[in-house]
VOGU-3710 file (C-alpha; in Angstrom, 3 decimals, decimal comma):
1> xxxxxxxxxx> 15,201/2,416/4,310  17,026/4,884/1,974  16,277/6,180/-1,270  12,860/8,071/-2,887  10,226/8,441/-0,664  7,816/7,353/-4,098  8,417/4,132/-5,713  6,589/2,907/-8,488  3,761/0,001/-7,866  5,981/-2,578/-9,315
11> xxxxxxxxxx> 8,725/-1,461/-6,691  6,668/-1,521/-4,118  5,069/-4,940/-4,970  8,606/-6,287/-4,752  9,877/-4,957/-1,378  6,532/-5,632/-0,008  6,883/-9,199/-1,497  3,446/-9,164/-2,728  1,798/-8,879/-5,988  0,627/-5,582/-7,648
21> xxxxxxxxxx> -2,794/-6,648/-7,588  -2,477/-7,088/-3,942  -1,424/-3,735/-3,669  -4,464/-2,718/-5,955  -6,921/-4,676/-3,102  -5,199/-2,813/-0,390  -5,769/0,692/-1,810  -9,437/-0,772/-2,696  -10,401/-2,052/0,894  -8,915/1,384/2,224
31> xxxxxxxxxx> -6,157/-0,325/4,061  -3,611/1,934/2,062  -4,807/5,439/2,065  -4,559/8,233/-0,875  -1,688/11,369/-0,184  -0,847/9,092/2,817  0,416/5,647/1,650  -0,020/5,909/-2,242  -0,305/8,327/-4,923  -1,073/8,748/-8,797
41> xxxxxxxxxx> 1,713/9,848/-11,265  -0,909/12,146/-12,745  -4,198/13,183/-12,389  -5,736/11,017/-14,096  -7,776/7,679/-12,854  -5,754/5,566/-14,907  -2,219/7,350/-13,778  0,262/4,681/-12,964  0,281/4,662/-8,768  3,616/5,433/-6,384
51> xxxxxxxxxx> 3,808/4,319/-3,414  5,558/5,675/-0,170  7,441/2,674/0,835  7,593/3,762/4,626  4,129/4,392/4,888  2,670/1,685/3,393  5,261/-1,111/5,524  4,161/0,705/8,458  0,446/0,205/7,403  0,962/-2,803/7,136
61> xxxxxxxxxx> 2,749/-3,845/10,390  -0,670/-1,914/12,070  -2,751/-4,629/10,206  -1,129/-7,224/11,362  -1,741/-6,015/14,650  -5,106/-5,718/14,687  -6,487/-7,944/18,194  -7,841/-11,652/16,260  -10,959/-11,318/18,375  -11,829/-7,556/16,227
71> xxxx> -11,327/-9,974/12,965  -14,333/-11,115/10,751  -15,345/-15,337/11,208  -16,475/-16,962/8,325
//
């Protein structure tokens, strides 16, 4: 991939071919870590959020993964 390493949330929702509030339930759950997969424009809480397109694929890809035997059962 070339370009930024930072892409907005809206960017990153598109490449990732998900939606932003997807992304927003990945950073919650901790699958996307802070300084490492995402960042905020600004300091403050309500800063619009970049993302490091790299990163966060290769996040991702480790998710997907995971063994199905180390998954939750309903």
């Amino acid at each position: 991939m070339q370009g930024p390493k930072w892409t907005s949330q809206r960017q990153a929702a598109d490449f990732l071919g998900v939606s932003e509030r997807t992304l927003m339930r990945w950073r919650q759950s901790g699958v996307l870590q802070p300084g490492e997969h995402y960042r905020r424009k600004f300091t403050s809480p309500r800063s619009g959020v970049l993302y490091d397109l790299p990163a966060t694929e290769a996040a991702l890809l480790a998710q997907c993964q995971r063994d199905h035997r180390s998954l939750e059962r309903a």
